[in-house]
C-alpha positions as CSV (number, residue, x, y, z in Angstrom):
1,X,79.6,105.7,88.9
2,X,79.1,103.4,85.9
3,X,77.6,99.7,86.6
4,X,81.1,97.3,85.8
5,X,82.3,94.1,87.4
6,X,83.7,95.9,90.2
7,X,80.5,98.2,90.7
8,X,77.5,95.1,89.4
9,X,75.1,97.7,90.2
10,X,74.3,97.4,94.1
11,X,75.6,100.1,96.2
12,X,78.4,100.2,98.8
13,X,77.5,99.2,102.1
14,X,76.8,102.1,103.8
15,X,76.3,102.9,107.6
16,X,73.2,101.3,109.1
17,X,72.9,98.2,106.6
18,X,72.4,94.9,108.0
19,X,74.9,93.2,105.7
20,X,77.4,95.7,106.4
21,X,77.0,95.7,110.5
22,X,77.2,92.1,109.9
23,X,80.5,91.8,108.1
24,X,81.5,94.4,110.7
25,X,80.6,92.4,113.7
26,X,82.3,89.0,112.0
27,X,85.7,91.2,111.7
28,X,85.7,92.4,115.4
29,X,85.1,88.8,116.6
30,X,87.6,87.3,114.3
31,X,90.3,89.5,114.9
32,X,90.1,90.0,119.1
33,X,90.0,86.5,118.6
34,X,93.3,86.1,117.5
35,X,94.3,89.1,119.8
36,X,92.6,86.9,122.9
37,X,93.9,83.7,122.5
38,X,97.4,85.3,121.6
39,X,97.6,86.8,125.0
40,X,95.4,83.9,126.9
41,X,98.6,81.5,125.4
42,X,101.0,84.1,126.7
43,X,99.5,84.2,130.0
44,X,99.3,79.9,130.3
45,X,103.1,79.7,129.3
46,X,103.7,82.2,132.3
47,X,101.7,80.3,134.7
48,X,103.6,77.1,133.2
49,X,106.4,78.5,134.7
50,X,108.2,79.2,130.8
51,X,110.3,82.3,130.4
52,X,108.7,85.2,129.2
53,X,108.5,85.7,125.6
54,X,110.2,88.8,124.2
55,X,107.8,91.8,124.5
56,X,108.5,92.8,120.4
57,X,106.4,89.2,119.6
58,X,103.1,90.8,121.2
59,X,103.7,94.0,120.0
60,X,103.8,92.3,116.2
61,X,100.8,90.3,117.1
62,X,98.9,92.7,118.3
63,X,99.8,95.7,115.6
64,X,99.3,92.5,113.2
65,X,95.6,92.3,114.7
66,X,94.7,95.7,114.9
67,X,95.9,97.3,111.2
68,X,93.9,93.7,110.0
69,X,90.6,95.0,112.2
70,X,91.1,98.6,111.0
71,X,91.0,97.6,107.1
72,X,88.4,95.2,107.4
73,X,85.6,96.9,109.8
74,X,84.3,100.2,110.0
75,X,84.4,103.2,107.0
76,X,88.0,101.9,105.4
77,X,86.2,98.3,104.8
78,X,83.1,100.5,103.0
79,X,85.6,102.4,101.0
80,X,87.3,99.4,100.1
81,X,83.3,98.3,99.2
82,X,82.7,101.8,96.8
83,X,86.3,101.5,95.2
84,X,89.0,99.9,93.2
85,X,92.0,102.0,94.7
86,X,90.0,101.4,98.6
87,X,90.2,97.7,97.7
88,X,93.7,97.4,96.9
89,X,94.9,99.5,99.6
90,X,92.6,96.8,102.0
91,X,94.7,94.3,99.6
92,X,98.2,95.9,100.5
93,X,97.7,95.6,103.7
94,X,95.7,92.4,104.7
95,X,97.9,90.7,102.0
96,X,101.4,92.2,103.0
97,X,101.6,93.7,106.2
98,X,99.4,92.1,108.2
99,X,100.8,88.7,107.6
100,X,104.5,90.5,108.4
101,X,103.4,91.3,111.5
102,X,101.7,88.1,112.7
103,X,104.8,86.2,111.7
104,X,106.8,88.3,113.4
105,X,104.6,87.6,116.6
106,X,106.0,83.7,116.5
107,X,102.6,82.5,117.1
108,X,103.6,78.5,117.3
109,X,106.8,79.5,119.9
110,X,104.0,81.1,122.3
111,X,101.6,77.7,121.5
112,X,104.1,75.5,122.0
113,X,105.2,77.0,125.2
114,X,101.7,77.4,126.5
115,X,101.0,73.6,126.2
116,X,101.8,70.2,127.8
117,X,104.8,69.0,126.3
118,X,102.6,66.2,124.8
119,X,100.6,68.6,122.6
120,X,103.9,70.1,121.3
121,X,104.8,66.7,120.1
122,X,101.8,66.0,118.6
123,X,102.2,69.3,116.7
124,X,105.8,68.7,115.8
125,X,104.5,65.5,114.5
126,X,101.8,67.0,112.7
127,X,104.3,69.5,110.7
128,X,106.5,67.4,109.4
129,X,104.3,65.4,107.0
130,X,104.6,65.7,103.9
131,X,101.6,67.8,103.1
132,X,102.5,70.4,105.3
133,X,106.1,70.6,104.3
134,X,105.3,70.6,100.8
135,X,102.1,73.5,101.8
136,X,104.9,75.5,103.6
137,X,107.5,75.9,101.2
138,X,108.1,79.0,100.0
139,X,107.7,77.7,96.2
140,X,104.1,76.8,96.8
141,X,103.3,79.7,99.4
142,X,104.4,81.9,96.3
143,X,102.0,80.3,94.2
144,X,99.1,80.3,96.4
145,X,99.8,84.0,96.9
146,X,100.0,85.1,93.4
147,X,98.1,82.8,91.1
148,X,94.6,83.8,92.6
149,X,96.1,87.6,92.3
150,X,96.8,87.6,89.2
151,X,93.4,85.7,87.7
152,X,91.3,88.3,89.9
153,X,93.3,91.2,88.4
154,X,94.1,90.2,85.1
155,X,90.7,91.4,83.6
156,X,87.4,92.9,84.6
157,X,85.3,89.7,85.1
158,X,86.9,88.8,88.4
159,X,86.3,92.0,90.2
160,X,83.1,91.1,90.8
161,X,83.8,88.8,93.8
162,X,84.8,92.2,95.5
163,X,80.7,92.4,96.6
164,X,80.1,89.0,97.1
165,X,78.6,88.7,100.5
166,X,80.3,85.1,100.8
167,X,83.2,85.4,98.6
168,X,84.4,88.8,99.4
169,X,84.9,88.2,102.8
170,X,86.5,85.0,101.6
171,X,88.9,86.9,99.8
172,X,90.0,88.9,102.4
173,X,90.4,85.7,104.7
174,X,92.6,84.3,101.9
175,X,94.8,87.2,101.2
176,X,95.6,86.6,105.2
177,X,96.8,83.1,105.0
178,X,98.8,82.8,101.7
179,X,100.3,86.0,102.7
180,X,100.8,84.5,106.4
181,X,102.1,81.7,104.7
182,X,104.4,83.2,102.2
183,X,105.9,85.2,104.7
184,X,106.5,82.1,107.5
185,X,108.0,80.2,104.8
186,X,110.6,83.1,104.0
187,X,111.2,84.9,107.4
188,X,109.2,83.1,110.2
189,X,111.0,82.9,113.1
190,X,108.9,79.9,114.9
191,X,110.5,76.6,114.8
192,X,110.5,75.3,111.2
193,X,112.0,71.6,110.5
194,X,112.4,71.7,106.8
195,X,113.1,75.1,106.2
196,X,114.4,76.4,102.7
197,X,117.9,77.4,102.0
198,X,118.3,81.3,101.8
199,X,119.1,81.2,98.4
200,X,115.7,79.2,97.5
201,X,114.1,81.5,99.5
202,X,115.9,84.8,98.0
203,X,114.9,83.3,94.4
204,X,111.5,82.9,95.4
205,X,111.2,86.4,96.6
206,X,112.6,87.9,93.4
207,X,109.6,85.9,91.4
208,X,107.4,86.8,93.9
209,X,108.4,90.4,93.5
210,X,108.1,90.4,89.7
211,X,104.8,88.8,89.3
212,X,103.4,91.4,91.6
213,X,104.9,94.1,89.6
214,X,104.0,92.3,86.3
215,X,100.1,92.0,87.6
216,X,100.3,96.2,88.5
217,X,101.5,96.9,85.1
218,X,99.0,94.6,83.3
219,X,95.7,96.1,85.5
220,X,97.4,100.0,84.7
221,X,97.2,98.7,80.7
222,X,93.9,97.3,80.4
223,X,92.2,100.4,82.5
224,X,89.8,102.4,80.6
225,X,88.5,99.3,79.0
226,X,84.8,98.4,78.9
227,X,83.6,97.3,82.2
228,X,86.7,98.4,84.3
229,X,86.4,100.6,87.3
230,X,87.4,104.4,86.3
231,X,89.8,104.1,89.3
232,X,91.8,101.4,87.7
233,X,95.1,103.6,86.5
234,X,95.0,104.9,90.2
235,X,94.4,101.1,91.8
236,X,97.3,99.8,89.8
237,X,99.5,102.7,90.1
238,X,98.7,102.0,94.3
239,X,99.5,97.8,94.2
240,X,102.9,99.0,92.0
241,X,104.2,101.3,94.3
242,X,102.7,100.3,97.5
243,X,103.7,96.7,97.0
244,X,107.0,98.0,96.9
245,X,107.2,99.4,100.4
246,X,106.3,96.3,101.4
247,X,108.3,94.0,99.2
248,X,111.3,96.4,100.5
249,X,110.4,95.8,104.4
250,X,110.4,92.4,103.5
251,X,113.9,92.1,101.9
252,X,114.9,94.0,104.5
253,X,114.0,91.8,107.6
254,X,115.1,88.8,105.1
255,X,118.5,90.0,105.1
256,X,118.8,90.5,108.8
257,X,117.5,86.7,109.3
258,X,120.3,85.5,107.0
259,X,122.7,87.5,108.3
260,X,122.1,86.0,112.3
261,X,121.9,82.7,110.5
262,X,125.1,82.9,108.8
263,X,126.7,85.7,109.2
264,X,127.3,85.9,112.8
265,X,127.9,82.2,113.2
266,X,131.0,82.5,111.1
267,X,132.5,85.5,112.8
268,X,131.8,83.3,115.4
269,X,133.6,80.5,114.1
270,X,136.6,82.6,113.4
271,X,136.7,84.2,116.7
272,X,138.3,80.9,119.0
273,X,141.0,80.6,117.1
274,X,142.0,83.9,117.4
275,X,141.5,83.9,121.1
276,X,143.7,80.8,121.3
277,X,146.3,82.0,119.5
278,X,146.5,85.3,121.4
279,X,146.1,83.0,124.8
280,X,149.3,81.0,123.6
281,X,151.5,83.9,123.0
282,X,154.4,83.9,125.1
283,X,155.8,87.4,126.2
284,X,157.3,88.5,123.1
285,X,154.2,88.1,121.4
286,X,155.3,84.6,120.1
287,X,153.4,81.2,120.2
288,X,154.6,78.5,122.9
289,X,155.3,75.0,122.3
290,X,152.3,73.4,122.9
């Protein structure tokens, strides 16, 4: 395979490296981490005397946790390594369905309910400053989601940071958090103070969806270019479509948050008047003098 900015010359990691057992090892730690403390915080809010959480929260979690493991350890992380396509489908996943999944697992309700009240203060405190309202709107988690996308597809010269020993792993731990933060700011379901309207968060979505298309078609146009990977056609084609899937999962989740936020609460809202009125009937189906 020719030498490019995605191949500088060094080979894949392959099986029996140090530098690749490393990277390996740092995955498995990081993500039973997550998996550990999710459950330890589970356990605590049980022994706290709290309700139980809802059993879909750990299944999230922990699907969240292992997909993450399974694309960052082991022979998918060394394909990732040896290929464009590998790469983007680690992308895809860490980046977009991974962060689904964690959000999903309402990791700040089990906190909060795992700790003294006064720690859940300090927290609620500690959220509502400015910085982190302005980090956590959707606006801004859109940005730090796409702008580093789109410089590190947009030509060949930032590929290279794919075999970085520092900054590929750093790259993977970033595609984790803006996409963990894009997708609290539109759908999280743990307690949010300043959250967007739907209809800011709808429009951001939309942008969001068309940059990530814009940034497939522009990698399918510049492949076959000096210094791009020979894979590139079939890496772009992958982020187009695959992004896709999981743009539509994430519309579709969207929806079903706005409709419990708004939908149901009017039907609600229509629903005691219509009881009163049938309450008040008289026998011929008439209202009574009140």
């Amino acid at each position: 395979m020719p030498d490019g900015p995605h191949h500088p010359g060094p080979p894949a990691p392959v099986v029996g490296d140090p530098t690749a057992f490393a990277l390996d090892a740092a995955a498995v730690v990081v993500w039973a981490c997550l998996a550990v403390l999710y459950l330890a915080a589970g356990r605590a809010a049980a022994l706290r005397g709290r309700d139980a959480r809802p059993l879909r929260y750990s299944i999230a979690w922990l699907s969240g946790t292992a997909l993450g493991l399974a694309v960052t350890a082991g022979p998918l992380a060394r394909a990732a390594a040896g290929t464009l396509t590998g790469h983007m489908a680690v992308h895809l996943v860490l980046g977009m369905i991974v962060p689904l999944l964690l959000v999903l697992g309402a990791p700040a309700t089990v906190f909060l309910r795992a700790v003294p009240g006064r720690v859940g203060r300090t927290y609620s405190r500690i959220v509502r400053t400015a910085a982190l309202r302005l980090l956590a709107h959707p606006l801004t988690a859109m940005l730090l989601a796409t702008v580093p996308m789109a410089l590190l597809y947009w030509d060949g010269a930032g590929l290279a940071v794919l075999h970085h020993a520092v900054l590929g792993p750093l790259l993977h731990v970033h595609f984790v958090a803006s996409g963990t933060l894009f997708a609290y700011a539109v759908i999280g379901i743990d307690p949010h103070p300043h959250r967007a309207p739907a209809w800011v968060r709808a429009a951001v979505v939309v942008a969001a969806i068309a940059v990530h298309g814009m940034v497939a078609k522009h990698l399918y146009s510049v492949a076959g270019r000096g210094g791009m990977p020979p894979d590139t056609e079939q890496a772009a084609l992958l982020m187009y479509y695959g992004g896709d899937v999981a743009h539509a999962l994430l519309l579709v989740l969207f929806c079903a948050q706005v409709y419990r936020e708004t939908g149901r609460h009017r039907r609600g809202a229509r629903m005691p008047s219509g009881s009163t009125a049938g309450s008040d009937a008289g026998p011929g189906g008439s209202r009574t003098a009140g």
